[in-house]
C-alpha positions in Angstrom: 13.8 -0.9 -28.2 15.1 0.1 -24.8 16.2 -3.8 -24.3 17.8 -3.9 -27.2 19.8 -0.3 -26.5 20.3 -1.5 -22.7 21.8 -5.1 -23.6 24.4 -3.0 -26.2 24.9 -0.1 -24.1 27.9 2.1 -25.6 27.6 0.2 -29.0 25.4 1.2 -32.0 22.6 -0.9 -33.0 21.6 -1.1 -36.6 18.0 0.6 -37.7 18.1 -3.0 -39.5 18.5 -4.9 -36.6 16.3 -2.8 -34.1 13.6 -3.3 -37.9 13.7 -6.6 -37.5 13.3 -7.4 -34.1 10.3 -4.7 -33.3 8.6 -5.5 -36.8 8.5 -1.6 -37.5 9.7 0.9 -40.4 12.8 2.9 -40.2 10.5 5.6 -39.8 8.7 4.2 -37.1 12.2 3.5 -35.5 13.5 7.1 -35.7 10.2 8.3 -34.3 10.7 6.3 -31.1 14.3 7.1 -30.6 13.0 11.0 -30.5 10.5 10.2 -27.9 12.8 8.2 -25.7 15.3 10.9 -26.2 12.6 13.5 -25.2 12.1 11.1 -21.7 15.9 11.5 -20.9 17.7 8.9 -22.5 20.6 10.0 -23.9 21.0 8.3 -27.4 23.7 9.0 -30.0 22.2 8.7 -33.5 24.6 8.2 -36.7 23.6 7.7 -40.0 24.6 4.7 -42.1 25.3 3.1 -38.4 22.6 3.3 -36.3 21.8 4.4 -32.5 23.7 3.7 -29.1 22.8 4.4 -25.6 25.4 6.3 -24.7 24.9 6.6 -20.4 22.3 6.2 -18.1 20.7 9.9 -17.6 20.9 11.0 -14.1 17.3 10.6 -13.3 14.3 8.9 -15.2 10.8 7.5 -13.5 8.8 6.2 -16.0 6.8 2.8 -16.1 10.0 0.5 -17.8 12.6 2.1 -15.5 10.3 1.4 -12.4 9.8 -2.2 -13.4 12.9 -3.1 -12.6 12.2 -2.3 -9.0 10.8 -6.3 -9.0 14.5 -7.4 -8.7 14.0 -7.9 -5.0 11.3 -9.5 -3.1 9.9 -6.6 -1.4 7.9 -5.5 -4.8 5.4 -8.2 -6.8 3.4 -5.6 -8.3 3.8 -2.1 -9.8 1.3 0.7 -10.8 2.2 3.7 -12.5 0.6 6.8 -13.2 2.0 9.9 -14.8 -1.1 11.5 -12.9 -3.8 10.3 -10.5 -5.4 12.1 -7.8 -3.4 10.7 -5.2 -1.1 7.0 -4.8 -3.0 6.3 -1.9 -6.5 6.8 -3.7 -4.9 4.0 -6.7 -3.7 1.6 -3.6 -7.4 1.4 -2.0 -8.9 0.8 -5.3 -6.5 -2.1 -6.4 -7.0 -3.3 -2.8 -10.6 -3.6 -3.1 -10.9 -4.8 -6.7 -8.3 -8.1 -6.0 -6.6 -8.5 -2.6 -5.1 -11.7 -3.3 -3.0 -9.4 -5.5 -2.1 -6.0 -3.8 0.1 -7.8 -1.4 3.7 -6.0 -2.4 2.6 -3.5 -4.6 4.0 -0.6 -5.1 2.3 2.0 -7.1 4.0 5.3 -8.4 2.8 8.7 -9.5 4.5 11.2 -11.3 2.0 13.7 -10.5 -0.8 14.1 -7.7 -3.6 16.7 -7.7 -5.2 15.7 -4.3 -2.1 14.4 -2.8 -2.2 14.2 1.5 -0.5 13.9 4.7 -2.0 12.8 8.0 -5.2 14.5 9.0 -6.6 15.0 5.4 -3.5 18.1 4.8 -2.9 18.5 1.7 0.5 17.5 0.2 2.1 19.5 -2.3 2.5 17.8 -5.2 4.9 19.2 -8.3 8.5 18.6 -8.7 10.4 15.6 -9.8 9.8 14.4 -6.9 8.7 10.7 -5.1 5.1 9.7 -4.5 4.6 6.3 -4.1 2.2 4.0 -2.0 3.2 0.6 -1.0 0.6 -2.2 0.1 1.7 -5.1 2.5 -1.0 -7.4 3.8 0.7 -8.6 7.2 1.0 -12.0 8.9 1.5 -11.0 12.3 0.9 -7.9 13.3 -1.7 -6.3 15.8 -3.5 -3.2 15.9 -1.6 -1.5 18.3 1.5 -1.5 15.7 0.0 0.6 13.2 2.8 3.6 14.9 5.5 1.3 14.4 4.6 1.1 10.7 4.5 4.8 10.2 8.3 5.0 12.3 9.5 2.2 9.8 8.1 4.2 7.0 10.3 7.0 8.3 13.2 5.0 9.1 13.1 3.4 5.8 13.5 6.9 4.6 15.8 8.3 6.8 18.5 5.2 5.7 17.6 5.4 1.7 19.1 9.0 2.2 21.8 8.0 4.0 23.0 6.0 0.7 23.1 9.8 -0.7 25.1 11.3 2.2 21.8 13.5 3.1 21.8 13.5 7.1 18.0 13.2 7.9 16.2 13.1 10.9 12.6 11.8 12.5 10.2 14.1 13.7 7.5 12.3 15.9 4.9 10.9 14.3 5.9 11.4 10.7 7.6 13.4 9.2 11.9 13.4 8.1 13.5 16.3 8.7 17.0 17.6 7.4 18.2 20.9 9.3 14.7 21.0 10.2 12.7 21.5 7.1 10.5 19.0 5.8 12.0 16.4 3.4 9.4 13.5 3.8 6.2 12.2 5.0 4.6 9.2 5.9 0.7 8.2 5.6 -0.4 4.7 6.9 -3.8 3.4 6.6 -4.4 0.0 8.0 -8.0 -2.2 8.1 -8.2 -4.1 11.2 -10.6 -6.0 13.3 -10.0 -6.1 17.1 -7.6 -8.8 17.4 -5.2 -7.9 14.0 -4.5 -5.8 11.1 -5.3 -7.3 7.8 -3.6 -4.6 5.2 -1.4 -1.4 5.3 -1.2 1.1 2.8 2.5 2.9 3.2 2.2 6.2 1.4 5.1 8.3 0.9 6.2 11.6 -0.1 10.1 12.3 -0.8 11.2 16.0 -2.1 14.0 14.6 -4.5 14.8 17.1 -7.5 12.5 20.0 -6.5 13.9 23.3 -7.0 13.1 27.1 -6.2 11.5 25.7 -3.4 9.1 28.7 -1.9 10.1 29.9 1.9 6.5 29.9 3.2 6.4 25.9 2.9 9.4 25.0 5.5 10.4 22.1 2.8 13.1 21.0 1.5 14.6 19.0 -1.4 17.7 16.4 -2.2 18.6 18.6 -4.6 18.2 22.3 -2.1 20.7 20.4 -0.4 23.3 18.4 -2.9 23.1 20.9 -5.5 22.6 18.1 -7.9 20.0 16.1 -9.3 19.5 12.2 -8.0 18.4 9.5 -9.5 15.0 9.0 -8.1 14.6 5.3 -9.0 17.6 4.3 -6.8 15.8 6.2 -3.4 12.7 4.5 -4.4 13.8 1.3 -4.4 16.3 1.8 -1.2 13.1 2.9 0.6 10.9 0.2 -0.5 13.8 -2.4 0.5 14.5 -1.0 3.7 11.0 -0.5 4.4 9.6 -4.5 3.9 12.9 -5.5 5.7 11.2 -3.1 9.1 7.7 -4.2 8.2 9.3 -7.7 8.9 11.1 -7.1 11.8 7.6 -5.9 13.0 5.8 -8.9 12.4 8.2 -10.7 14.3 7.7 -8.6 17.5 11.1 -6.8 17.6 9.4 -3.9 17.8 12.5 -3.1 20.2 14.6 -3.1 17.2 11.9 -0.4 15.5 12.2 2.0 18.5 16.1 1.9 18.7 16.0 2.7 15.3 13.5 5.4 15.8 15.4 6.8 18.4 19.2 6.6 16.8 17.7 8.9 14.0 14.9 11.1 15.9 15.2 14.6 16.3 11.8 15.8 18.5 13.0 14.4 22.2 14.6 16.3 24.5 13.1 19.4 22.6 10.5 21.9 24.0 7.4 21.4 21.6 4.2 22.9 20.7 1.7 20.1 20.1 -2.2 20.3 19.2 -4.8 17.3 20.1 -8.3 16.9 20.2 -8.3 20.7 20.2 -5.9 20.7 23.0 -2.4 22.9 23.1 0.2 21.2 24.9 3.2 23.0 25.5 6.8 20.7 27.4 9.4 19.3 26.8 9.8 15.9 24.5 11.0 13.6 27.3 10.3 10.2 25.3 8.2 7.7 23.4 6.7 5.1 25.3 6.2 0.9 24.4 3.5 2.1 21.8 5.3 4.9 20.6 3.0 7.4 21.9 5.1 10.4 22.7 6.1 11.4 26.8 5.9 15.5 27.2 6.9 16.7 30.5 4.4 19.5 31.3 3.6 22.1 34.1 1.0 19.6 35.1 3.4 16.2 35.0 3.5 14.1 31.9 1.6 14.1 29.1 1.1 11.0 26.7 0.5 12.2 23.3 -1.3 9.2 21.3 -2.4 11.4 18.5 -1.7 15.2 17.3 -2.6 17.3 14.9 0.1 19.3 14.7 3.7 19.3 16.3 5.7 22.3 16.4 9.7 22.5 17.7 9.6 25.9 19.8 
């Protein structure tokens, strides 16, 4: 029915016609008109005539709307959930049950209950918001890159917002910023052996149309800042583009390409930070990332290479 409505967008289509073609009662009809108008859609119903799709509502993530995310050839594969205990739970079981077929998949949630960041936090997880996971099984790449995969995640980010006008920024390892509150993360999982990685899970968090955000959570949303909501799909799909296209560039070792990116949109050098490892409190000044993209701090005691943290706070 939603083909049908799509291909005679801002004409009506005849309960006979839409009859015939779906092999349903008028009845039947009307009850899934209701239900698509209770997803979003915004249909016009007249009797005698029939019912025309009369725009495209300004945000709707369901399984038919996400399916057209295949139009380029960064997604093969999509999984959607209205709830699941996390993306990245669905992605490792679809990995392990048929690997030839996770390569390019992208799987969706509308809802999380266990969602997390890095470190086993938990992500919060309510709001029309993005949580998606995005499996790539890799040619070329080595262990050692699993850092730039987690800055293309971000960068991927960063430029999908940019499409909006929302000005975001990269805070080492992870995490986008916008006027410093938390807008996105980035979780990568990778399975390597010593000499390559064979699969990366991308999972993502994006604060789209998430209102009456609470103080306590340093967050942000799209919509905090624009005042308006935005269509999810079209971020999704920006990210996902962007974010095969850096996977890519990767694999190809321009990894130089990754940190110039990295840097043109990062927002943690040159600022004093706060930074817990191993147990450890580190307190300097970001100075810079080096050719792993570990991070450079300039200390009391000299320089500091920070290959892992648990937590990074701008003092």
């Amino acid at each position: 029915m939603l083909e049908i409505l799509y291909s005679n967008k801002g004409n009506f289509v005849s309960s006979e016609y839409l009859c015939s073609i779906t092999q349903i009662s008028r009845i039947a009809i009307w009850q899934h008109i209701k239900k698509l108008q209770k997803l979003g859609y915004i249909i016009e119903a007249k009797r005698g005539v029939g019912y025309k799709l009369t725009q495209n509502p300004p945000d709707l993530l369901n399984l038919y709307e996400i399916e057209k995310l295949k139009h380029t050839t960064a997604v093969e594969n999509i999984f959607f959930f209205e709830n699941t205990t996390s993306t990245m739970d669905e992605a490792k079981k679809i990995s392990e049950n048929n690997k030839n077929l996770a390569h390019k998949s992208l799987i969706v949630a509308l809802n999380q209950t266990q969602g997390r960041g890095r470190k086993n936090r938990h992500w919060l997880s309510f709001g029309e918001n993005i949580y998606a996971s995005y499996i790539y099984l890799p040619k070329n790449l080595m262990p050692q890159d699993g850092l730039f995969v987690m800055f293309a995640g971000c960068i991927a980010i960063v430029l999908a917002l940019k499409q909006i006008g929302i000005d975001a920024k990269i805070k080492w390892p992870n995490d986008c910023l916008v006027s410093d509150k938390k807008i996105a993360g980035v979780l990568v999982d990778a399975k390597s052996d010593i000499s390559s990685i064979d699969e990366i899970i991308i999972g993502f968090g994006v604060n789209i149309n998430w209102a009456d955000i609470p103080e306590e959570t340093n967050a942000t949303s799209v919509y905090e800042v624009t005042k308006k909501t935005t269509d999810r799909l079209f971020i999704l799909d920006k990210i996902v583009q962007y974010l095969e296209a850096l996977i890519k560039l990767i694999e190809n070792k321009r990894k130089s390409n990754i940190i110039k990116l990295w840097r043109l949109y990062d927002t943690t050098l040159s600022r004093k930070v706060e930074i817990i490892s191993d147990s450890k409190k580190i307190i300097g000044k970001a100075s810079d990332i080096d050719e792993y993209g570990f991070l450079l701090v300039e200390t009391q005691n000299g320089i500091q290479r920070i290959i892992t943290s648990d937590s990074v706070r701008f003092l």
